[in-house]
PDB file of N, CA, C and O in Angstrom:
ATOM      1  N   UNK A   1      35.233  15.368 -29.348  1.00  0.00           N
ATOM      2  CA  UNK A   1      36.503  14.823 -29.786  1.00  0.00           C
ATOM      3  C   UNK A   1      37.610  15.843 -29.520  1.00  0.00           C
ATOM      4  O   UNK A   1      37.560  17.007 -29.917  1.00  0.00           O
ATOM      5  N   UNK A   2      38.490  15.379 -28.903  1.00  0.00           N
ATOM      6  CA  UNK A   2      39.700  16.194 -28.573  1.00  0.00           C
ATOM      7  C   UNK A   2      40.289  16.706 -30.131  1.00  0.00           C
ATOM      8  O   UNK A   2      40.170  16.160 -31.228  1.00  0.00           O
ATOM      9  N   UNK A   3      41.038  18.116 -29.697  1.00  0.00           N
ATOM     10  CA  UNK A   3      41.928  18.487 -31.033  1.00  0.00           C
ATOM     11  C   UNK A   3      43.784  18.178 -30.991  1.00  0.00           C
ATOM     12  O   UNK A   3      44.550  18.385 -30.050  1.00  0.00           O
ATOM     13  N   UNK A   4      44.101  17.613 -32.402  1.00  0.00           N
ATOM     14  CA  UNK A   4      45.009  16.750 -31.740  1.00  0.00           C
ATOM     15  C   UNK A   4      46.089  17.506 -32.682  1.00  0.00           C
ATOM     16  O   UNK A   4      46.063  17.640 -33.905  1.00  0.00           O
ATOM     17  N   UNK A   5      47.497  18.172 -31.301  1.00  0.00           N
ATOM     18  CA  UNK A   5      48.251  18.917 -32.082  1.00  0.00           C
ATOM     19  C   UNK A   5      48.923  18.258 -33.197  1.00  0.00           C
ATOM     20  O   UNK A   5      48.793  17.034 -33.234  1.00  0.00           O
ATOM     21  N   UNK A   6      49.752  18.924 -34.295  1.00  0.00           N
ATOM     22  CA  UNK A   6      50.660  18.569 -35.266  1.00  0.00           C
ATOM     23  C   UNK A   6      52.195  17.619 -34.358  1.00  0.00           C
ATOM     24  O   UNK A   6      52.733  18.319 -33.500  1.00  0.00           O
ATOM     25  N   UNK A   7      52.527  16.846 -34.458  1.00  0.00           N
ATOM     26  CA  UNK A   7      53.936  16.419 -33.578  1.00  0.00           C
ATOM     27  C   UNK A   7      55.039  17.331 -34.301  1.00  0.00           C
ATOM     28  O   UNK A   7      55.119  17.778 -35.445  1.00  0.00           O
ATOM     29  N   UNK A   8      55.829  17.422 -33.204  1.00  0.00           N
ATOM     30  CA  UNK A   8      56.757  18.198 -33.617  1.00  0.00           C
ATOM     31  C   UNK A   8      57.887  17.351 -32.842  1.00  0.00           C
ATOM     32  O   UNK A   8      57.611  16.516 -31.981  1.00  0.00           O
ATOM     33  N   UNK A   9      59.172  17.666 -33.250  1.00  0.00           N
ATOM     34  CA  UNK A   9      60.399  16.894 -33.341  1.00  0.00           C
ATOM     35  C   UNK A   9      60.631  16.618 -31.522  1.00  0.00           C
ATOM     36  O   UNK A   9      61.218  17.455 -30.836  1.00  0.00           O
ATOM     37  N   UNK A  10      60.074  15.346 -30.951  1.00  0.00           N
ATOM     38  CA  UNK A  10      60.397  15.611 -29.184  1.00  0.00           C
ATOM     39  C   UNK A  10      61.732  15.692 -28.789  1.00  0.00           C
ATOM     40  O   UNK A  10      61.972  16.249 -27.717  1.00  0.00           O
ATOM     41  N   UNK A  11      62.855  15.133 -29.613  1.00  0.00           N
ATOM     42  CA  UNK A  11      63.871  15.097 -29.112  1.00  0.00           C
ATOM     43  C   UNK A  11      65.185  16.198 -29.668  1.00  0.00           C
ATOM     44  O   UNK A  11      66.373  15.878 -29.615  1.00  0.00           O
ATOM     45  N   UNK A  12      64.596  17.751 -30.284  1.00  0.00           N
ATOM     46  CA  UNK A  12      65.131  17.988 -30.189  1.00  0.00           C
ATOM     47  C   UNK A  12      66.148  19.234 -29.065  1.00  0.00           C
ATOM     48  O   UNK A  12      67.338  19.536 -28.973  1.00  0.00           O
ATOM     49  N   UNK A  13      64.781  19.679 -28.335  1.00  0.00           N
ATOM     50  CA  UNK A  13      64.983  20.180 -27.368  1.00  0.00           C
ATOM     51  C   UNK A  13      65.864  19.592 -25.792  1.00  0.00           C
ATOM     52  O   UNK A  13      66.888  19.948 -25.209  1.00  0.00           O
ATOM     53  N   UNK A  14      65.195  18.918 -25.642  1.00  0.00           N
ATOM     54  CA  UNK A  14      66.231  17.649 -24.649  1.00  0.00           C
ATOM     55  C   UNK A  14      67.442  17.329 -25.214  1.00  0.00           C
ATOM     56  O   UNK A  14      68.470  17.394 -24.540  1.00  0.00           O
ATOM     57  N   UNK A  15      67.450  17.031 -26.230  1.00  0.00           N
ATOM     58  CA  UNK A  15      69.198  16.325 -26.658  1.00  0.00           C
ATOM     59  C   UNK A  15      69.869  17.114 -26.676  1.00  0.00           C
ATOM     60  O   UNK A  15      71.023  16.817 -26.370  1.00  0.00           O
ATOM     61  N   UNK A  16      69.551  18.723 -27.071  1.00  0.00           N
ATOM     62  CA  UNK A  16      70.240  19.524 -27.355  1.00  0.00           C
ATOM     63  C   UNK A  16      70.742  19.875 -25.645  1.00  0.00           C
ATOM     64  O   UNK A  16      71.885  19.651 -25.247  1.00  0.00           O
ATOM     65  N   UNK A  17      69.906  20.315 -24.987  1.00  0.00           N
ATOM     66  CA  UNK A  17      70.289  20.034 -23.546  1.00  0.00           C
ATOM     67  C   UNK A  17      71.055  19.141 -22.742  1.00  0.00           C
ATOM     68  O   UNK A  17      71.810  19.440 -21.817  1.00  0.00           O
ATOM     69  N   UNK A  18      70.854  18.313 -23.074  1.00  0.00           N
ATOM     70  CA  UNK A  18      71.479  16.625 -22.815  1.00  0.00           C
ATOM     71  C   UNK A  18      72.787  16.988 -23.081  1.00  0.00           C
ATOM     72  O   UNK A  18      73.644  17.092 -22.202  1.00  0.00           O
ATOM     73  N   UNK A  19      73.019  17.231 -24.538  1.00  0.00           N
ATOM     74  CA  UNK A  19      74.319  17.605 -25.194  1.00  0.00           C
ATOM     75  C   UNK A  19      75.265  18.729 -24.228  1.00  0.00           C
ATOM     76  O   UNK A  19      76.408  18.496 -23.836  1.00  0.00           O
ATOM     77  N   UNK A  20      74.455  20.032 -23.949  1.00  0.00           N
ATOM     78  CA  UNK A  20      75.238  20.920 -23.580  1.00  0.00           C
ATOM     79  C   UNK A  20      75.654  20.566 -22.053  1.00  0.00           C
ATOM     80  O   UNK A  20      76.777  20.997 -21.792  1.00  0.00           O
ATOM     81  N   UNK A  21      74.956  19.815 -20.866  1.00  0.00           N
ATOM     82  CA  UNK A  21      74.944  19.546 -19.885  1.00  0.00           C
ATOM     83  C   UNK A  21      76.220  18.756 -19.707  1.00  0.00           C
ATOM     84  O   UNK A  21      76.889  18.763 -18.674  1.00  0.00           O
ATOM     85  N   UNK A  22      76.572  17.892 -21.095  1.00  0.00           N
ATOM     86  CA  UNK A  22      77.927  16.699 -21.020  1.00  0.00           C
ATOM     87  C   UNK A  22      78.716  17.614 -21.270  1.00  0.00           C
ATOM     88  O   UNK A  22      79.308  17.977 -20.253  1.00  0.00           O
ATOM     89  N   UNK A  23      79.067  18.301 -22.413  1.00  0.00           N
ATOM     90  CA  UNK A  23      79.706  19.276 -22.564  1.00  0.00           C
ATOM     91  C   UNK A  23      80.008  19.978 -21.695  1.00  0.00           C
ATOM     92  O   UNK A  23      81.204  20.156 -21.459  1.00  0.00           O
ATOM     93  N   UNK A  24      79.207  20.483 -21.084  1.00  0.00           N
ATOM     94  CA  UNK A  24      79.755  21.548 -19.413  1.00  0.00           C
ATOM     95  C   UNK A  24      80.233  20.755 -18.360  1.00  0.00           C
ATOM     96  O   UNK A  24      80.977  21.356 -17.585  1.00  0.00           O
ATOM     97  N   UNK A  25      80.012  19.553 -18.109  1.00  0.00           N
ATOM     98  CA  UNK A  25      80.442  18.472 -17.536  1.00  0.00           C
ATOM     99  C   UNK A  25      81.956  18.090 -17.310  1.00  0.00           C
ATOM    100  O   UNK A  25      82.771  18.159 -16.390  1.00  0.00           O
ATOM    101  N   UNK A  26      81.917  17.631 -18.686  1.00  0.00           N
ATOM    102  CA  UNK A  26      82.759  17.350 -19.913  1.00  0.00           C
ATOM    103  C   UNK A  26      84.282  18.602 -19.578  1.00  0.00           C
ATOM    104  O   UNK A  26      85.349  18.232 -19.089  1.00  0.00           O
ATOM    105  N   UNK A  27      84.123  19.320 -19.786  1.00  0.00           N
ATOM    106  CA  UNK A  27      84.683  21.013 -19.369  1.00  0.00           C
ATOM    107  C   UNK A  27      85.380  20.955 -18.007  1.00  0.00           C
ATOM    108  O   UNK A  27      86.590  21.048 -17.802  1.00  0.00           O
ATOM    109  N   UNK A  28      84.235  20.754 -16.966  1.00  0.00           N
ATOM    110  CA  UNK A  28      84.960  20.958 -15.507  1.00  0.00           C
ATOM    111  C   UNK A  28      85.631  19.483 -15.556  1.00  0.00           C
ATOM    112  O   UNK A  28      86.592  19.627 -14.800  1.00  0.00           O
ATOM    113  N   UNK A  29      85.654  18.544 -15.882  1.00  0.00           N
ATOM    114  CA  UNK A  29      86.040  17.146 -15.917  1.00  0.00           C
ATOM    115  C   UNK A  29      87.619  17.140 -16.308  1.00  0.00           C
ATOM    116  O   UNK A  29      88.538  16.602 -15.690  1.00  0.00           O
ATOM    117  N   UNK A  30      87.677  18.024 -17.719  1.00  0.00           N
ATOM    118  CA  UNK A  30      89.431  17.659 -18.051  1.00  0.00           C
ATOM    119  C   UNK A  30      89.555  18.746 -17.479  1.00  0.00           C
ATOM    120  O   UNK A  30      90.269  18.346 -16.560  1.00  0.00           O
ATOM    121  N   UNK A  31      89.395  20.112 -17.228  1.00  0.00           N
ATOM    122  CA  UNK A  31      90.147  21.320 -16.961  1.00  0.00           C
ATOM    123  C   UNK A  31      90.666  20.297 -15.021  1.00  0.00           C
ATOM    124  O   UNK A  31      91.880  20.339 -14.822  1.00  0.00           O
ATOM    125  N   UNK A  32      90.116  19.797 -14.254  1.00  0.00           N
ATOM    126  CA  UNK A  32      90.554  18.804 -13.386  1.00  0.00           C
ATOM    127  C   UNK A  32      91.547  17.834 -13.383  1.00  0.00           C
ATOM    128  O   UNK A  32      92.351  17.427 -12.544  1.00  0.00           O
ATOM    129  N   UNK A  33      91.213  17.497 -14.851  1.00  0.00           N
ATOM    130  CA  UNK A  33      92.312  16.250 -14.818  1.00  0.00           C
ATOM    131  C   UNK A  33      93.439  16.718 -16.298  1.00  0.00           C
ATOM    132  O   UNK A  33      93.960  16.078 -17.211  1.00  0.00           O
ATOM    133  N   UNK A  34      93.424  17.718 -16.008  1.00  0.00           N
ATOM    134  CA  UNK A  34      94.713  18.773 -16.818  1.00  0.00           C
ATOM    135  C   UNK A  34      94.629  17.989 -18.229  1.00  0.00           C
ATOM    136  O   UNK A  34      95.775  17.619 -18.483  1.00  0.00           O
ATOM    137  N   UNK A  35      93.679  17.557 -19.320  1.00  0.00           N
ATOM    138  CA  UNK A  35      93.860  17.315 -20.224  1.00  0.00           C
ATOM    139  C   UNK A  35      92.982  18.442 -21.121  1.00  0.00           C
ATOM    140  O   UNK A  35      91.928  19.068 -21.006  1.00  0.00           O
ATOM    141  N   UNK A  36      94.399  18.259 -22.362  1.00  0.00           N
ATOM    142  CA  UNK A  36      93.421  19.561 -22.963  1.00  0.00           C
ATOM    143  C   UNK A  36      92.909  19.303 -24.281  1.00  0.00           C
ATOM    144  O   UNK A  36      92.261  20.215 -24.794  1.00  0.00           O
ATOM    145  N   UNK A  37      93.102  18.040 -25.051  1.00  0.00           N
ATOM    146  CA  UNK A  37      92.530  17.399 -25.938  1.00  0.00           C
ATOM    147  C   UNK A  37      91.442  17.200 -25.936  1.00  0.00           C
ATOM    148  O   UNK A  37      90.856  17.386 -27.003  1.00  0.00           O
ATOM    149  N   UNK A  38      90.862  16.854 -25.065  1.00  0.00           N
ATOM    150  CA  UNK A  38      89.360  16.039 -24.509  1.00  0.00           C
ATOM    151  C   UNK A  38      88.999  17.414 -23.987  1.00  0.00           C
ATOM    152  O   UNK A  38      87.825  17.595 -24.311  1.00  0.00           O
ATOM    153  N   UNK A  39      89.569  18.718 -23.175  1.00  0.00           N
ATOM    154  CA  UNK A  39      88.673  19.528 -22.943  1.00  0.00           C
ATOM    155  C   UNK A  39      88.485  20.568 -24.117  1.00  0.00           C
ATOM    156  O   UNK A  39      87.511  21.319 -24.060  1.00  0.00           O
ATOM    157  N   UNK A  40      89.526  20.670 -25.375  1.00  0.00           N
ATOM    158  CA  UNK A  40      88.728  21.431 -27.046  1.00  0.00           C
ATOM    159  C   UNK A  40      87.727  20.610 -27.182  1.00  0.00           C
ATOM    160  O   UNK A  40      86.649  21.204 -27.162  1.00  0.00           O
ATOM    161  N   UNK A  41      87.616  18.965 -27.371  1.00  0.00           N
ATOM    162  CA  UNK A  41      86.619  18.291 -27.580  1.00  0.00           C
ATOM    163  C   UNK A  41      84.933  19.011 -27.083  1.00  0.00           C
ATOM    164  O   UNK A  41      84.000  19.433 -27.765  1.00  0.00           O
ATOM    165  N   UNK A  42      85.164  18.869 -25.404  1.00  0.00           N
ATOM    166  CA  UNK A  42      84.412  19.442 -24.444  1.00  0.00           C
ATOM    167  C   UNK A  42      83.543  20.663 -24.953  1.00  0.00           C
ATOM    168  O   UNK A  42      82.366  20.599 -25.306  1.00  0.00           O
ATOM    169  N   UNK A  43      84.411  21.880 -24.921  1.00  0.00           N
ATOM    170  CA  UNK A  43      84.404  23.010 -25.602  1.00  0.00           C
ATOM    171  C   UNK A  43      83.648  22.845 -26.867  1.00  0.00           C
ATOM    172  O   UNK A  43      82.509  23.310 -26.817  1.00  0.00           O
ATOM    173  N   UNK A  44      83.938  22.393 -27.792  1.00  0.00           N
ATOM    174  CA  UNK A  44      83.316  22.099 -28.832  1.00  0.00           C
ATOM    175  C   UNK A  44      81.799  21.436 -29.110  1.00  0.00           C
ATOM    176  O   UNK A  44      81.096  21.747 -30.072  1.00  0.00           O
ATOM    177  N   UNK A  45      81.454  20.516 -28.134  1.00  0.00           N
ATOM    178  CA  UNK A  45      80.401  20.059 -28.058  1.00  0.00           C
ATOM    179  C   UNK A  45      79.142  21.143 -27.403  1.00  0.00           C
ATOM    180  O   UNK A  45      77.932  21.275 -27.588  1.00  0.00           O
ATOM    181  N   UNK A  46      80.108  21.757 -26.611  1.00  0.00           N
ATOM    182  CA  UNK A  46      79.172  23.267 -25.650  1.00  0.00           C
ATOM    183  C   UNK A  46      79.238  24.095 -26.507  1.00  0.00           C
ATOM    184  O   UNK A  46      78.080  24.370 -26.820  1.00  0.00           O
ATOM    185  N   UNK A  47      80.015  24.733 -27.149  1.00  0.00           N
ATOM    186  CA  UNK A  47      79.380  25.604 -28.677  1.00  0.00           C
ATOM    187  C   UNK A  47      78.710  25.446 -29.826  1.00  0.00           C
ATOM    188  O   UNK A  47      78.292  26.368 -30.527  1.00  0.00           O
ATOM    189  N   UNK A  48      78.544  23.776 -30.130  1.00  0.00           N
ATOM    190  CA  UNK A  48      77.465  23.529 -30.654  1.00  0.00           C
ATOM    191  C   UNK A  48      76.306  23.111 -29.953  1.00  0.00           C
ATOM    192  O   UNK A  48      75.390  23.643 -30.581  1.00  0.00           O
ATOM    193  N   UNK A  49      75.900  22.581 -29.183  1.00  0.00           N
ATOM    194  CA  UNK A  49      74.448  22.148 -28.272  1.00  0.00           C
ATOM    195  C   UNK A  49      73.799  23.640 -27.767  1.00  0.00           C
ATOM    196  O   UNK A  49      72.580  23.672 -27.599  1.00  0.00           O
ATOM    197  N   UNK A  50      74.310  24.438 -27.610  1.00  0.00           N
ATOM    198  CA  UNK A  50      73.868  25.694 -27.502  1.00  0.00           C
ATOM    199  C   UNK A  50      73.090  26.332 -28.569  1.00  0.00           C
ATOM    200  O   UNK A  50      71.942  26.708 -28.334  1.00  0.00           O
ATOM    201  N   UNK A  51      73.461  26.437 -29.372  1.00  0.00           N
ATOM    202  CA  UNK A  51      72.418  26.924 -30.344  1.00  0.00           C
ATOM    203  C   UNK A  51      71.690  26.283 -30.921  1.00  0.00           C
ATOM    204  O   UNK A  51      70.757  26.707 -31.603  1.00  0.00           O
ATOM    205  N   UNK A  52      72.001  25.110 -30.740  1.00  0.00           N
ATOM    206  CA  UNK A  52      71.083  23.883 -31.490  1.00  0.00           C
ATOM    207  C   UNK A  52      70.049  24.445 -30.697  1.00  0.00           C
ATOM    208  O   UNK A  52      69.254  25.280 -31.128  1.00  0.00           O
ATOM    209  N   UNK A  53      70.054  23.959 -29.451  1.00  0.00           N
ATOM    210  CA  UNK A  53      69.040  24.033 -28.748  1.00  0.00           C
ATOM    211  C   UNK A  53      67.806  25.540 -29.203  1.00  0.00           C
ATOM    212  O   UNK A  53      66.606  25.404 -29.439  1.00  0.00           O
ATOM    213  N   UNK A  54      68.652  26.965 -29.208  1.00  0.00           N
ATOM    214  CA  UNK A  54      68.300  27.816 -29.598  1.00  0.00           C
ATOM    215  C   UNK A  54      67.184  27.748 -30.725  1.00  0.00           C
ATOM    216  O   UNK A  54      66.014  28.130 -30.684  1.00  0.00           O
ATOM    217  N   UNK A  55      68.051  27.023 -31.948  1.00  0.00           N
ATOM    218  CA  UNK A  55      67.652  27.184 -33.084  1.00  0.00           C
ATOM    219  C   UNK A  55      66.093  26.183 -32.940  1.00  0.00           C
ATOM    220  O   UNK A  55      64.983  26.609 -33.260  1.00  0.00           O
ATOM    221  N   UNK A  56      66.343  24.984 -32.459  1.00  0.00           N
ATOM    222  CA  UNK A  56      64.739  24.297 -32.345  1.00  0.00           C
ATOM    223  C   UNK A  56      64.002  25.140 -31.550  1.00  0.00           C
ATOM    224  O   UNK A  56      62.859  25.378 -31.943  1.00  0.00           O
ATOM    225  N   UNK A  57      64.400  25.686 -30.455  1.00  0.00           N
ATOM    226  CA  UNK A  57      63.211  26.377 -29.597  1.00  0.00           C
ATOM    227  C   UNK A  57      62.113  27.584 -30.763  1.00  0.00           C
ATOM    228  O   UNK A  57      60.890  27.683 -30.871  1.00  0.00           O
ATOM    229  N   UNK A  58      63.212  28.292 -31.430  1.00  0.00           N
ATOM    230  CA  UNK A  58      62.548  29.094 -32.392  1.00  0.00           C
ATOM    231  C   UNK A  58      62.056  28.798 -33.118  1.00  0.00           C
ATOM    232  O   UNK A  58      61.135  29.537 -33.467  1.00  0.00           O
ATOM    233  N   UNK A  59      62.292  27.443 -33.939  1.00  0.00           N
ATOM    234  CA  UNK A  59      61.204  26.310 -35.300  1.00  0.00           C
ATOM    235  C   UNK A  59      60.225  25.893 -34.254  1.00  0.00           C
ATOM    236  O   UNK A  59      59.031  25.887 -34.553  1.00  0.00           O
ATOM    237  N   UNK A  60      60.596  25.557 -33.100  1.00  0.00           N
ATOM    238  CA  UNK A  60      58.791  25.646 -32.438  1.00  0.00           C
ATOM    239  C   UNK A  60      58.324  26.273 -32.450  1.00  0.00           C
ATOM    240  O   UNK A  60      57.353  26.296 -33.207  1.00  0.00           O
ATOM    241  N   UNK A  61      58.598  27.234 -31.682  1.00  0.00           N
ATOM    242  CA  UNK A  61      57.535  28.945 -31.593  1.00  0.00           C
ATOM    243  C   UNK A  61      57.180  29.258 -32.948  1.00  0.00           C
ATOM    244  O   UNK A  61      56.039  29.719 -32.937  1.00  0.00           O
ATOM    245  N   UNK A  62      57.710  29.206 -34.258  1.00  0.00           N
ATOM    246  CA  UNK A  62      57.313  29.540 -35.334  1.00  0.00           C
ATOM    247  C   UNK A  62      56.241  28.706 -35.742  1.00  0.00           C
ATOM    248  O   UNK A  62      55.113  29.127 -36.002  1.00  0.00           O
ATOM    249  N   UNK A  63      56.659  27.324 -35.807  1.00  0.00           N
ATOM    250  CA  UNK A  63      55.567  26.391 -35.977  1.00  0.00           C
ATOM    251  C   UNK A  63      54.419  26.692 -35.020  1.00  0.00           C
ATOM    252  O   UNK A  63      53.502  27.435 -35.370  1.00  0.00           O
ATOM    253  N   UNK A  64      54.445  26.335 -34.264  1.00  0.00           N
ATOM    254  CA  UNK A  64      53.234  27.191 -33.259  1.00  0.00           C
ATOM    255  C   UNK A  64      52.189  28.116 -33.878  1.00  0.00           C
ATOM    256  O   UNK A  64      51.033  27.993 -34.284  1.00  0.00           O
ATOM    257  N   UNK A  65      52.973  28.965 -33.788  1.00  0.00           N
ATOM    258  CA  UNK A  65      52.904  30.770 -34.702  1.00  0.00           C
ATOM    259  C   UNK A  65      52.049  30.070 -35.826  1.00  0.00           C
ATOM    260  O   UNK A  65      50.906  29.800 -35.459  1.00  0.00           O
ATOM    261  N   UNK A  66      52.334  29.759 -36.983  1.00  0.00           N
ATOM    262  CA  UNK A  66      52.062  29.517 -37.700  1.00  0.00           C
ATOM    263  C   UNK A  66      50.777  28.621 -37.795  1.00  0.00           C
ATOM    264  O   UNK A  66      49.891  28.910 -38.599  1.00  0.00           O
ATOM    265  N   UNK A  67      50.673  27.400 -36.870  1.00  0.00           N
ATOM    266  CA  UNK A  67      49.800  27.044 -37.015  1.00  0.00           C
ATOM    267  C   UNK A  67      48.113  27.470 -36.328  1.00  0.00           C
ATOM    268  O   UNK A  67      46.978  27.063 -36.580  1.00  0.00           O
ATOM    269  N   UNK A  68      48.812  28.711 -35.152  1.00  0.00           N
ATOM    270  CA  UNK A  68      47.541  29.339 -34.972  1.00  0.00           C
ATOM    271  C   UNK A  68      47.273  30.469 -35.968  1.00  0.00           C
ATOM    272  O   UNK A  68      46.149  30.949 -35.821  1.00  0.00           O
ATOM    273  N   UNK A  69      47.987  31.010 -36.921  1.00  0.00           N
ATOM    274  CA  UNK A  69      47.703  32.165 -38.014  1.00  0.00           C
ATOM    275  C   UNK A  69      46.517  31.105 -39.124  1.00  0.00           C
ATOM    276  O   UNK A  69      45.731  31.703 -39.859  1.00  0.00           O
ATOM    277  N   UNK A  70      46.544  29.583 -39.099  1.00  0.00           N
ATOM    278  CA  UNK A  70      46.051  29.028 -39.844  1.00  0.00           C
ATOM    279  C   UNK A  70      44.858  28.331 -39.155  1.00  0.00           C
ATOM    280  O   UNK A  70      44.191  27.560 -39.846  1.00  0.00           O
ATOM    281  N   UNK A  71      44.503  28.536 -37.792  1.00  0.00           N
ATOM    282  CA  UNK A  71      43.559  28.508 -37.503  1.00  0.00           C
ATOM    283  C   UNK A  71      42.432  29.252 -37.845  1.00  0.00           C
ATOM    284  O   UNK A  71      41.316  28.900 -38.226  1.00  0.00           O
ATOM    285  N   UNK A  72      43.248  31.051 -37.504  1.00  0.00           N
ATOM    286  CA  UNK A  72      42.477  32.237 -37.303  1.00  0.00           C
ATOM    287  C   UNK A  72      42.114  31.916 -38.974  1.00  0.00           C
ATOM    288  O   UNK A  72      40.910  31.985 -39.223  1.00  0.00           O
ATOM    289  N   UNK A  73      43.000  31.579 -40.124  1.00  0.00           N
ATOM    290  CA  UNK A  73      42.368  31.489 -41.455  1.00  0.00           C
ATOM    291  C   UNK A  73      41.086  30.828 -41.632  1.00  0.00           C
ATOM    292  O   UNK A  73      40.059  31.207 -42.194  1.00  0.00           O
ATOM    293  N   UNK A  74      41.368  29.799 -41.050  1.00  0.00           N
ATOM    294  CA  UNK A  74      39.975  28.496 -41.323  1.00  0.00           C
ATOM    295  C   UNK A  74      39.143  29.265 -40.709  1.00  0.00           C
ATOM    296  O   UNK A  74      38.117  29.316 -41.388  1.00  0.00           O
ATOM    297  N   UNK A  75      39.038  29.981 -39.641  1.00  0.00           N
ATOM    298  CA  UNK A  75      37.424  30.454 -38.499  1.00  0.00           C
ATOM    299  C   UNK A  75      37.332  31.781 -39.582  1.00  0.00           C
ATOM    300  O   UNK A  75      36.353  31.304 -40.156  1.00  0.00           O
ATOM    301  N   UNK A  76      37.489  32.648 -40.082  1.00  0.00           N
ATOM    302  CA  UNK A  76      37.127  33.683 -41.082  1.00  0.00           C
ATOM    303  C   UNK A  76      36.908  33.357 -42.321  1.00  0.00           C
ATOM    304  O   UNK A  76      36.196  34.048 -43.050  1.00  0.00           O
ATOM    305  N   UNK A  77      37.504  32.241 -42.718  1.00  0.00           N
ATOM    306  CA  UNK A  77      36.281  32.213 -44.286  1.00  0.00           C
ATOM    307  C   UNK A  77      35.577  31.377 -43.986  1.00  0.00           C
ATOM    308  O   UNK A  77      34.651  31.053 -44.729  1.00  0.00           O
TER     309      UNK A  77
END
């Protein structure tokens, strides 16, 4: 029988990407069409999708982390 990981959140890595990709988009798009309302908007969406992204990559690796420290528990007692 296969071992079947814990799920972990799929969409937050992609969206967060997704996000920053429009955002940078978004950016070269008004700085082009000389608007600067829509490019703070822009701006704004690229300083947050950035760390989002950050911040899930690291609750994975921890989760991860964590759930092999609770492997190594179960195989020693």
């Amino acid at each position: 029988m296969e071992k079947t990981k814990k799920l972990r959140c799929p969409l937050g890595i992609p969206g967060g990407i997704i996000a920053a990709l429009i955002g940078l988009v978004g950016i070269v798009w008004n700085i082009v069409n000389f608007d600067t309302f829509n490019l703070i908007i822009s701006i704004a969406l690229l300083l947050l999708a950035l760390p989002f992204v950050r911040v899930t990559m690291m609750v994975h690796l921890a989760n991860d982390r964590l759930d092999a420290i609770e492997e190594q528990l179960k195989s020693n007692i």
